[in-house]
C-alpha positions as CSV (number, residue, x, y, z in Angstrom):
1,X,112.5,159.3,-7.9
2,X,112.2,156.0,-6.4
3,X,110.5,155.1,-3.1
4,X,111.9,156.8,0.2
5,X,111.1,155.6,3.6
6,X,112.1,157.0,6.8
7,X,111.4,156.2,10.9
8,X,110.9,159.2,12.9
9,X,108.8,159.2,16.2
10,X,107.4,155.8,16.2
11,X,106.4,156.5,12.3
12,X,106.7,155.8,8.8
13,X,106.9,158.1,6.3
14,X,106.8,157.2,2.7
15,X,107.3,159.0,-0.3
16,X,106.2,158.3,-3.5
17,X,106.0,158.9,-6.9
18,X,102.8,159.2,-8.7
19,X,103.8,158.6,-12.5
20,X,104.8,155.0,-11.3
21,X,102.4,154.3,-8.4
22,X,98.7,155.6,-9.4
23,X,96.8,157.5,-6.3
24,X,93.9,154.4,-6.6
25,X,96.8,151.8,-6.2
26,X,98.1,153.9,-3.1
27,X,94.6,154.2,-1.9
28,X,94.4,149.9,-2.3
29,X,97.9,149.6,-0.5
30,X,96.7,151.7,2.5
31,X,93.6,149.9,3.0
32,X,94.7,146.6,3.3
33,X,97.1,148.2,6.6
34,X,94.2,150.0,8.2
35,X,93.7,146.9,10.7
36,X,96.9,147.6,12.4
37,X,98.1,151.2,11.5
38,X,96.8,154.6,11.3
39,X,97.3,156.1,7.8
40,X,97.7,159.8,7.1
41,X,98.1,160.6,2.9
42,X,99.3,164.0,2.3
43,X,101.2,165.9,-0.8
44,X,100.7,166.9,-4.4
45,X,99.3,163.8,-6.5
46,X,100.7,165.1,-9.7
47,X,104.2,165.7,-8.0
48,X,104.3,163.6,-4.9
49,X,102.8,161.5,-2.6
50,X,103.6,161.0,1.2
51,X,101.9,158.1,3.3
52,X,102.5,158.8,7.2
53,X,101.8,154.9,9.1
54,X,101.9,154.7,12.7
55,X,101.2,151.7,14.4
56,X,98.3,151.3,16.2
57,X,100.6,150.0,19.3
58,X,103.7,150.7,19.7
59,X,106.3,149.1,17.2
60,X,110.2,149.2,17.5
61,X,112.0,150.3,14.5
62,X,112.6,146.8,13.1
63,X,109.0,146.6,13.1
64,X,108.0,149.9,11.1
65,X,110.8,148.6,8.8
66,X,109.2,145.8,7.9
67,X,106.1,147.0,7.4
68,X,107.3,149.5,4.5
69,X,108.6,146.3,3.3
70,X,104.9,144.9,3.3
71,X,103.5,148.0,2.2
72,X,106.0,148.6,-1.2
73,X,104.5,144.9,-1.9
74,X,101.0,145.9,-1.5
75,X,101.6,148.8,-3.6
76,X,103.1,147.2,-6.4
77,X,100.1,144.3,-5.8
78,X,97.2,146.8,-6.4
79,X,99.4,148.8,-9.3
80,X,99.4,145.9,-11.4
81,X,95.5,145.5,-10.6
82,X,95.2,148.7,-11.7
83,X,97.2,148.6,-15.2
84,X,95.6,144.9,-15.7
85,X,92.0,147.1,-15.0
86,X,93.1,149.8,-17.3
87,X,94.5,147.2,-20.2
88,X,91.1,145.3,-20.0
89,X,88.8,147.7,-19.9
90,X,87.2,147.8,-23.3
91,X,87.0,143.7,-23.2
92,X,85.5,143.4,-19.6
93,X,83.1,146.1,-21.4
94,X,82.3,144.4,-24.1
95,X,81.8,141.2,-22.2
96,X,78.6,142.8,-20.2
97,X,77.4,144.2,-23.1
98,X,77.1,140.7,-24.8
99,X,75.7,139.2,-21.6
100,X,73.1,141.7,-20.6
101,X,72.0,141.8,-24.6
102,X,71.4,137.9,-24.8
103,X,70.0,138.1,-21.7
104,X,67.3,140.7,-22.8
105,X,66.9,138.6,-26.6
106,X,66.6,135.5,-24.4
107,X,63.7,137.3,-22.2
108,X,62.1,139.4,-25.1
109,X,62.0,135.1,-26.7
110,X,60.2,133.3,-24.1
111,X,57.8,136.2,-23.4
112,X,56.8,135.9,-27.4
113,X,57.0,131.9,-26.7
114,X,54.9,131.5,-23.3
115,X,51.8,134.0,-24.9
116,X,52.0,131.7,-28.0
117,X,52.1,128.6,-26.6
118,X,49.0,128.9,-23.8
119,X,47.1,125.8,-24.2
120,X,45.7,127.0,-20.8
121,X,44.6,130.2,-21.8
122,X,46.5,131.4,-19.1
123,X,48.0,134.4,-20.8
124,X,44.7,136.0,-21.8
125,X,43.9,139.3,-20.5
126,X,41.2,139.0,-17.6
127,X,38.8,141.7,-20.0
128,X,38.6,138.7,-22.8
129,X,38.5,136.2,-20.8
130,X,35.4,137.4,-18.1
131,X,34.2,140.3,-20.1
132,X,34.9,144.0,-18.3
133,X,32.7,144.7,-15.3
134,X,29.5,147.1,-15.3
């Protein structure tokens, strides 16, 4: 089943498939229309979805037709986010993993270097230093 888009009553109605356009990338379509349109989803997201867009003022039939036109772009725009997010995952992943750990070596290093290197005495405990109060 491909896409199917119809006009009735000053309203789009768009149906869709959901094993080639995710619910999250329909969800991402809509949201970038919600400025000028009123969105309604509806349907069965393992069989299909329908998106119901009515302008927010009144649009001739031209109009509504170009926006499906915008909003099939949009959809295909935030599907291919969505596979790119899926087919990454594991690297983005590991990426924070190796950044938060040198980050927490790099900390766990200049603690061990500033208590070592205290020519002050800056980083002795206020009990050696004055002696605990009586």
């Amino acid at each position: 089943m491909k896409i199917k888009a119809k006009i009735e009553k000053n309203q789009l109605i768009i149906s869709l498939n959901p094993k080639i356009y995710p619910l999250e990338a329909v969800y991402g379509a809509s949201y970038v229309f919600i400025d000028r349109a009123y969105l309604f989803l509806d349907g069965d997201p393992k069989k299909e979805i329908k998106i119901y867009i009515k302008g927010k003022k009144k649009m001739t039939p031209k109009e509504l037709k170009d926006l499906a036109g915008e909003f099939n772009n949009e959809l295909l725009n935030y599907t291919l986010r969505e596979n790119v997010a899926k087919n990454t995952k594991k690297i983005r992943e590991y990426i924070v993993e190796r950044a938060l750990f040198s980050a927490l070596r790099s900390e766990e290093d200049e603690d061990e270097e500033s208590i070592e290197n205290d020519p002050l005495g800056i980083a002795v405990p206020w009990e050696e230093k004055y002696g605990k109060k009586k």
